[in-house]
Steps between C-alpha positions, in 0.01 A plus 500: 500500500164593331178388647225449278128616532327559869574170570826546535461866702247253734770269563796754572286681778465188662859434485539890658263450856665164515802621551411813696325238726768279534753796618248647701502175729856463501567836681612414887217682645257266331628186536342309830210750534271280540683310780630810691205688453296413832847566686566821360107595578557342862796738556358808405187431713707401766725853449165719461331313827850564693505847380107594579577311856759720570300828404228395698709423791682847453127647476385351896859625651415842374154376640645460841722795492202717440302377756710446809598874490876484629610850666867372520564289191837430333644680222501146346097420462434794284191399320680553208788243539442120430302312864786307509755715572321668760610501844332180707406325176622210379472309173651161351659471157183566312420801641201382725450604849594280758546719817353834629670600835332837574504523890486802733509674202168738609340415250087552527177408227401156457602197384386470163390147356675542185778371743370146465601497111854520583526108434833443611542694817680346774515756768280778611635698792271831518481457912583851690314757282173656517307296211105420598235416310458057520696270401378422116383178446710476153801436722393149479609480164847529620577094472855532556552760749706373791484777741260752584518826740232702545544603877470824698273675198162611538312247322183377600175288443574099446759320370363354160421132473732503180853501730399144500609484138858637564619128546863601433501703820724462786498825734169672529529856732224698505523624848439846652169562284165579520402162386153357604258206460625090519843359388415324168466130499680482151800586727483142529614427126797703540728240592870606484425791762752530774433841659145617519502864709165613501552709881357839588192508245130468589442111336249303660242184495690120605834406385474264241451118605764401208807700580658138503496523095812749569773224590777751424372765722758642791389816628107597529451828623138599541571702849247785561213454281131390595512172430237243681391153592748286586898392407441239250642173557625467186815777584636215692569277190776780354805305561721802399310751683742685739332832591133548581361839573113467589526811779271788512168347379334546799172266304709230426448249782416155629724279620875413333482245316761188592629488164714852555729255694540291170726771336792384516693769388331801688736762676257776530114485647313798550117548602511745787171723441284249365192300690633154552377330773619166674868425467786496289567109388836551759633138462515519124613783507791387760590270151551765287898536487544837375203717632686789687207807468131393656288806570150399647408790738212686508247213418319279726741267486583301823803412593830610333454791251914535457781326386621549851240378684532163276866473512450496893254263434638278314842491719339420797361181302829401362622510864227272609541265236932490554348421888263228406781346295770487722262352755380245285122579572205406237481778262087576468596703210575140300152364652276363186297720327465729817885649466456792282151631736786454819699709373272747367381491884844522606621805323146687613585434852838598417334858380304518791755473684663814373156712473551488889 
């Protein structure tokens, strides 16, 4: 076939890129770009953010490693094999660290805040070693750490207001430290804790007035610090509250408040050393099923300072009150609104009894 004139050239060029277009879209790795093409972009951002994560997470282990100066260290946490093979580290599918469990390992240095960018971290155990320097306030950032050790270092100055942040937290231990100045009130916002250990430091100023914001709380150890003012009545409002170490804070005093006897599931009382005055609230106490520790000697407590003296106590009133029934005598102890001051009065006498 002849074409005639430019005309006809114009006409068969059209025809050409016409064609070349219409292949062009028909190949497979063109068809549905234009659907696919914020998924495929998605992907690879996702992939490249995955990928810097992990360097950058690889970059604070090595970090770590450098600045906590193990003498013994494993074979395994060579600084040139992958964090998550180390020895003590632990990672989940995506290669993020979830665990560090580095204890009595020796280690010394600091803690360095490039810690708190370890996003999903679970559990930090680093308690045992020699590490000082204070506590970084970037640990806050760590919203879904469950546990943290810290004890028996030798870090000082406060703990930072930003712990209040870690509201994932269940087991705070920073005991055996040089820690100083007041127990945060942002403590308060932590809400899942169940162990706070906080003994053997150098903390100070009141406890705080809203340690009832901590309904899960069981064991609050705050033994042998420099704590003042007085027990709050708020501590009696933790229903699962079963051990209670206030002991050796010889500035923490007043008198005990009645609400200690309002926890009902208390086994263990201890605030022998302190500066309480008055008396322990002894027929509350007498309620409380499953106390079997009570420490309250050298205060200026009257009456019974032991578990033993209240036992005694409290025997010698059950053996009344089996008398009085079986004799069919008035019980004063049901009198109005007067019963609970009779046997307050009776259980003093009781204690006076044995003081002689």
């Amino acid at each position: 076939m002849r074409v005639q004139g430019q005309g006809g050239v114009r006409v068969i060029a059209w025809l050409i890129i016409c064609v070349s277009v219409w292949n062009f879209c028909s190949l497979p790795h063109v068809q549905g770009s234009a659907n696919n093409s914020e998924e495929v972009y998605d992907e690879d951002v996702s992939w490249a953010q995955g990928n810097i994560t992990m360097d950058r997470e690889e970059t604070i282990m090595r970090q770590l490693l450098l600045a906590w100066h193990p003498p013994f260290w494993p074979p395994a946490n060579n600084i040139t094999n992958p964090c998550c093979k180390w020895e003590g580290v632990t990672c989940d599918d995506d290669s993020r660290v979830t665990s560090i469990e580095l204890r009595q390992m020796k280690m010394s240095g600091i803690i360095p805040p490039e810690v708190g960018q370890l996003a999903e971290l679970r559990k930090l155990y680093l308690y045992k070693n020699k590490l000082s320097g204070t506590i970084p306030p970037e640990i806050g950032n760590l919203a879904k750490l469950t546990h943290l050790s810290l004890g028996d270092n030798l870090l000082y100055g406060n703990i930072p207001e930003e712990i209040g942040d870690m509201i994932s937290l269940e087991y705070l231990y920073l005991f055996a430290n040089k820690l100083d100045g007041p127990l945060p009130s942002t403590i308060a916002s932590m809400r899942n804790l169940k162990h706070i250990g906080l003994w053997d430091n150098r903390l100070s100023g009141a406890l705080p007035e809203d340690l009832d914001a901590l309904q899960d709380l069981q064991y609050l150890w705050v033994n042998n610090n420099r704590f003042n003012g007085t027990i709050p009545k708020s501590i009696g409002k933790l229903p699962k509250l079963e051990l209670l170490y206030l002991s050796g804070n010889p500035r923490l005093g007043g008198e005990p408040p009645e609400e200690i006897g309002d926890l009902k599931a208390l086994q263990v009382l201890h605030v022998e050393g302190t500066n309480l005055t008055g008396r322990l609230p002894s027929a509350k106490l007498r309620q409380l099923a499953d106390l079997k520790i009570l420490e309250a000697h050298s205060t200026h407590l009257k009456g019974c300072t032991s578990m033993a003296c209240f036992q005694a106590v409290w025997k010698a009133i059950k053996a009344e009150e089996n008398a009085t029934e079986g004799s069919g005598a008035e019980d004063v102890s049901k009198e109005g609104g007067g019963g609970e001051e009779a046997r307050r009065t009776e259980e003093e006498e009781h204690q006076r009894k044995l003081e002689l």
